[in-house]
C-alpha positions in Angstrom: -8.2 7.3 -7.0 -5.2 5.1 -7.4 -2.5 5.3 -4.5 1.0 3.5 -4.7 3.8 2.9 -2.6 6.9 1.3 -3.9 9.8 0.0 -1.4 13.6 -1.1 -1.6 13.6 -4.2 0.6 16.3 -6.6 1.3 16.0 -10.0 0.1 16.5 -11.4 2.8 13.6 -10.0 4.0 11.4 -10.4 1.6 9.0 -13.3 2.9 8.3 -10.8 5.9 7.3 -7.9 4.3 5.2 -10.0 1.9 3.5 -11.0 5.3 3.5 -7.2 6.4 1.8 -6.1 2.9 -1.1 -8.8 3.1 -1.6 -7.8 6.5 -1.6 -4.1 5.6 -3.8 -4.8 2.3 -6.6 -6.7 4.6 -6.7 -4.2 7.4 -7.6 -1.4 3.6 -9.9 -3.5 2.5 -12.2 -3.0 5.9 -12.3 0.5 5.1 -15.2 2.7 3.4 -14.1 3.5 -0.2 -11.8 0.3 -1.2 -12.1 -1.1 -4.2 -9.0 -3.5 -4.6 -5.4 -3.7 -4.5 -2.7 -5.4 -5.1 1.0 -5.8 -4.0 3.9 -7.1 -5.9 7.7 -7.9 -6.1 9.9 -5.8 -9.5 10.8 -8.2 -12.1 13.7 -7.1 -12.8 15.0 -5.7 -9.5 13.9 -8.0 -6.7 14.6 -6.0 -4.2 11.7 -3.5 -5.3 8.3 -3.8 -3.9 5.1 -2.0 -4.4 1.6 -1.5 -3.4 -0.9 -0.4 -5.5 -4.9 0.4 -3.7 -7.7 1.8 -5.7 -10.7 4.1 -3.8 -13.7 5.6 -4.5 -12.3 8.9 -3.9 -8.8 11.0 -2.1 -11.3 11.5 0.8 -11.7 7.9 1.4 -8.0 7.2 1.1 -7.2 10.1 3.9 -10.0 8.8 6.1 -8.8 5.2 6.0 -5.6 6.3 7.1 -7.2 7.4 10.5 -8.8 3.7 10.8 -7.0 2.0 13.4 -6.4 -1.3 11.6 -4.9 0.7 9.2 -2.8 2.7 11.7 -1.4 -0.9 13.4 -1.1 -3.0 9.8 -0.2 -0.5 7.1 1.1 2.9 8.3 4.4 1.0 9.3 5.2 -0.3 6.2 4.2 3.1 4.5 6.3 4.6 7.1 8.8 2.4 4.6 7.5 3.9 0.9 10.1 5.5 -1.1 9.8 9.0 -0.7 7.9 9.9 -3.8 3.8 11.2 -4.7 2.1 8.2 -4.5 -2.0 9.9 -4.7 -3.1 9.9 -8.7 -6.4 10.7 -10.3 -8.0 8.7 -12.8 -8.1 10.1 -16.1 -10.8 8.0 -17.7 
């Protein structure tokens, strides 16, 4: 299960939300399920973040977002996401 966020952030305030999405990314990677992720700025639009987490499964995605590392570190800058699905499958 893949699940990504992207963000419109201000450039000015780009070296703290960099901070925010490593924090966010190490309090996921505690949790049962995680397999990686990865965060990163748009190439073309700087302003334009994202965050991209693979898990074993939806159910350990939705559990992890009851952890309460998770609640302190990375439900506040998902509070952020563009409001968009972010939950995919994997097809192969």
């Amino acid at each position: 299960m893949l699940a990504i966020a992207r963000f419109t952030v201000p450039l000015a305030d780009a070296a703290q939300f960099e901070a925010q999405l490593s924090k966010a990314l190490e309090a996921f990677s505690a949790c049962k399920g995680y397999e990686s992720g990865e965060f990163g700025q748009n190439l073309d639009d700087q302003t334009l973040w994202s965050l991209v987490t693979h898990w074993e499964n939806v159910g350990s995605y939705r559990r992890a977002l009851s952890n309460n590392d998770v609640k302190m570190n990375a439900i506040p800058i998902l509070a952020q996401a563009i409001d968009e699905p972010g939950a995919y499958g994997s097809v192969l």
